[in-house]
N, C-alpha and C positions, 0 to 999 in steps of 0.2 A: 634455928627454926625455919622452914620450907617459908616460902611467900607465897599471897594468896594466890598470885597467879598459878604457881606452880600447883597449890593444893587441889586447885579450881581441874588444870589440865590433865593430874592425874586420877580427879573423879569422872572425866569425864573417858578415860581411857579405860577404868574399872568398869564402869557401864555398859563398853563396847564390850572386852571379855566379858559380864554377863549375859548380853543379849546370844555372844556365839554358845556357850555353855549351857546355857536355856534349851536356845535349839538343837543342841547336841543329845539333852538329856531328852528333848520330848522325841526326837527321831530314833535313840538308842531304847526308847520304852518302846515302841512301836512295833520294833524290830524283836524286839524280847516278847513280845506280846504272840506275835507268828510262831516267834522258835519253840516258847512255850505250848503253844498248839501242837505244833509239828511231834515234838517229843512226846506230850500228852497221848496222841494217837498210834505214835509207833510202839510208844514201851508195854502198854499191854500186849500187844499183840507180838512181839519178841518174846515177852516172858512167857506166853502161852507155847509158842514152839518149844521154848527149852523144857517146858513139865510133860509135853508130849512125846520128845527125845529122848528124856531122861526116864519116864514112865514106860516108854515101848523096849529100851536097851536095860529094862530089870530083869527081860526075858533072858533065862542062860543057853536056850536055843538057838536066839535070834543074835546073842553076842556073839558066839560059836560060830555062827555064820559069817560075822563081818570080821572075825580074826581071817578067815582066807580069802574074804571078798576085797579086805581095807584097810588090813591088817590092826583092825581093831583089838586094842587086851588093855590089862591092866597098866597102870603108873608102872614107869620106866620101860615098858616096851616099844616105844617111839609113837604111842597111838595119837591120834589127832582128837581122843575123848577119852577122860578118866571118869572116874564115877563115884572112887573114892573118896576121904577128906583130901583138901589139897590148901593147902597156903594161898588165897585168892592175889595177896601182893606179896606173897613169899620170892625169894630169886634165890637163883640156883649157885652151885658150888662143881671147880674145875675137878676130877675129871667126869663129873658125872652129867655133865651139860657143858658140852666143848665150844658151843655159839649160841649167841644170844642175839636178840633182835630187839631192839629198842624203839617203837613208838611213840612219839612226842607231836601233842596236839596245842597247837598258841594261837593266836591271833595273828593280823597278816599290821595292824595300826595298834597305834598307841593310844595314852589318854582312856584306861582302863584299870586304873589304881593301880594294885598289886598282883595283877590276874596273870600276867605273865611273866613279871620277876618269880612267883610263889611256884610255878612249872619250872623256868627253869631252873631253880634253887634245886626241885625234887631232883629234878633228869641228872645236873652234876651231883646229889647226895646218893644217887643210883649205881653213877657211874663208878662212883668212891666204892661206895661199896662191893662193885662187881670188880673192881682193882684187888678191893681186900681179902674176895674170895678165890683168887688166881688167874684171874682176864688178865688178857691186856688188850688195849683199843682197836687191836688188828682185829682181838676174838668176837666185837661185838657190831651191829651191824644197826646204824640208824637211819629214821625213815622220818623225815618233818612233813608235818603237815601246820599250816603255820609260820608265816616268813620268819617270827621272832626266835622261833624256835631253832629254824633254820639256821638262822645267826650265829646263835647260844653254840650249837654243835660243830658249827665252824670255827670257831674262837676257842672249844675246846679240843682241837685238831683230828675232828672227827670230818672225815671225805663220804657226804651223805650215797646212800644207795639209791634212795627216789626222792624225791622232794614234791609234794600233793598240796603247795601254799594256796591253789586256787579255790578249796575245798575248804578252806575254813571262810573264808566271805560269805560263800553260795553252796553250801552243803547239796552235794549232787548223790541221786542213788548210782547214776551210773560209774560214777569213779569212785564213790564206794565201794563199788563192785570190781574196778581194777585193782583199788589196794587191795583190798580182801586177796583176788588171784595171785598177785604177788606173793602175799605173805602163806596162803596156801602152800602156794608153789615151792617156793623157799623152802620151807616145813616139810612136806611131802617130799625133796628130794634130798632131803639129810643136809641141804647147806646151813638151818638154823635148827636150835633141837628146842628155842622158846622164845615166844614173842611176850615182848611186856609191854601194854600200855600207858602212859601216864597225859594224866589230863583233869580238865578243870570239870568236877561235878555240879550239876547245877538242884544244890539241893533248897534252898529257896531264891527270891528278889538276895535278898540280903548275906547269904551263903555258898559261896562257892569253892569246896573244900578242894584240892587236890587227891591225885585217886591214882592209885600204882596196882592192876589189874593184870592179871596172865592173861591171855587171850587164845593162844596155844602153848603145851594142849586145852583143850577145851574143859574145863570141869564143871562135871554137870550134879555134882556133891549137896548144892544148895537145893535142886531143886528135886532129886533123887530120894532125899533123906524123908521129905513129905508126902511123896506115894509109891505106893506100892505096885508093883505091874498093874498096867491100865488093861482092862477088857473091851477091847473096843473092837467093832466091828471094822474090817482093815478091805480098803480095795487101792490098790493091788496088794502085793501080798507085804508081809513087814519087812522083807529086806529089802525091797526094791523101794520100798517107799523112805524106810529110813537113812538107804544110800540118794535118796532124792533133797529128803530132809537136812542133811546132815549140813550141804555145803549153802543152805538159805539160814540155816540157825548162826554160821560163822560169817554172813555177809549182813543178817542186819544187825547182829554183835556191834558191829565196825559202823556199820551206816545210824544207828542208837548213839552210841558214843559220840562221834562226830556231831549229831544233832544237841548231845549233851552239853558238850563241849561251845557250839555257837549259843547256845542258852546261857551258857555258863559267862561268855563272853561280854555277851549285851547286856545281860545282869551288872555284873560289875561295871561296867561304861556305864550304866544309867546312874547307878550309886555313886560313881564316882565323880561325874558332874551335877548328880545333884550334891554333893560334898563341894564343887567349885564354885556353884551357883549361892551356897548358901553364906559360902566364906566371903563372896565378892563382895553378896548384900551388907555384912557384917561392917568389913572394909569400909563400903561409900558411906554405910553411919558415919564410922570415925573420922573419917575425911571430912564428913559433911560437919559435925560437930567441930573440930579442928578449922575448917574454916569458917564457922561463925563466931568463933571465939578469936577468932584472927579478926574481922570483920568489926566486933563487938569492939575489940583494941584499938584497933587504928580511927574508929571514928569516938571514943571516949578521948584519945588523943586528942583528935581536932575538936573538939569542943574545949575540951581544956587552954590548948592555945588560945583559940578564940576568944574564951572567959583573960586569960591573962591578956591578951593582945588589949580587949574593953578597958582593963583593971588600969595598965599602963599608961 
């Protein structure tokens, strides 16, 4: 059995880990509290572009058009929008998708429970399975944002393409707006035929599911299937507008996500120290208890003696 000293030093080191896990947990609420807003304000107003997108391109006029303007058409013609049903975390199969582009959104620090083990668990079950469908590592193309992720993909012998770690701390719209061009870019000149994202949703405090998302091409299926061509009075005319629209609907795609994804983050940080904070307290109970029964011993002890030392 421990000595009190020792019982004594280790509650008082239990203690100290409480006080930093306290303050972790109320600086990681705070932060979740922003990111929470941040996202609350953007996702409406994302989800509205895509019912207007998807609403304006039920026109078979206005599609006709952007086949020769954008090369806009149906699934498997390399469009950068479908409109049909589409597999929202479906992946693809060689040779009908010859490059793959892989997205992986993590955290840049640790002391976040399982929030970045459960990414990159997904991204290598991704990778498995894009082996299983005829990749191989040369055919797929990854992009961290996220030091931990970054990591993960190095150790899996993957030579990243961009690396965007700075953007999971301080979700920025402007480098938002760079990945986005990138993976455009990429897309638009036949080097990848589909971007996949994967990343932590931030579906309450208490949930933060992982989430494997196509990003291109774009499908607009979910929000298609609930209206019908929109009547709407149009300045300037619908193609110019919709070629205006098209590349703001796949920039705050990217910059939503990313805002999901740091919500997602500090969610789980705040849970997870309050899970440290709660165990510490537990702990200096038992310690504490532990050493008053230690305490309680050594001086029933001396009393005892003392009664026999009188008796003698």
């Amino acid at each position: 059995m421990a000595s009190l000293k020792e019982i004594k030093t280790r509650i008082g080191s239990v203690k100290n880990t409480l006080k930093i896990t306290s303050a972790m947990k109320m600086v990681a609420s705070a932060k979740l509290h922003k990111a929470q807003t941040a996202i609350g304000n953007k996702l409406p107003y994302e989800q509205k572009l895509h019912r207007i997108l998807a609403g304006l391109l039920q026109s078979d006029e206005l599609r006709a058009a952007l086949v020769k303007e954008l090369g806009f058409g149906e699934k498997g013609s390399r469009a950068p929008v479908v409109l049909q049903d589409v597999e929202t975390d479906g992946l693809p199969s060689m040779p009908d998708v010859k490059r793959v582009a892989l997205v992986g959104f993590s955290s840049n620090s640790s002391l976040c429970g399982s929030f970045n083990a459960n990414i990159i668990k997904k991204f290598n079950e991704t990778v498995a399975q894009l082996l299983l469908r005829g990749y191989s590592k040369a055919d797929i193309d990854v992009y961290a944002v996220g030091r931990k992720i970054s990591e993960a993909a190095r150790k899996s012998g993957f030579i990243l393409k961009e690396d965007y770690s700075d953007i999971a701390d301080k979700p920025s719209y402007d480098r938002a707006s760079d990945l986005a061009e990138v993976l455009i870019d990429s897309f638009a000149q036949g080097e990848v035929e589909q971007v996949i994202f994967i990343y932590s949703h931030f579906a309450s405090a208490a949930s933060q599911p992982v989430v494997r998302t196509n990003y291109l091409p774009l499908a607009l299926n979910d929000y298609s299937s609930e209206n019908g061509p929109m009547d709407y009075i149009l300045e300037p005319d619908p193609l110019s507008l919709v070629k205006d629209l098209l590349p703001k609907v796949l920039l705050l795609k990217i910059y939503t996500v990313i805002l999901d994804a740091n919500a997602a983050e500090h969610a789980a940080r705040t849970l997870a120290m309050q899970i440290a904070s709660d165990n510490a307290q537990d702990l200096i109970s038992e310690l504490t208890l532990a050493y008053n029964k230690g305490r309680q011993q050594e001086i029933t002890a001396e009393i005892l003696d003392l009664v026999g030392g009188t008796m003698a």
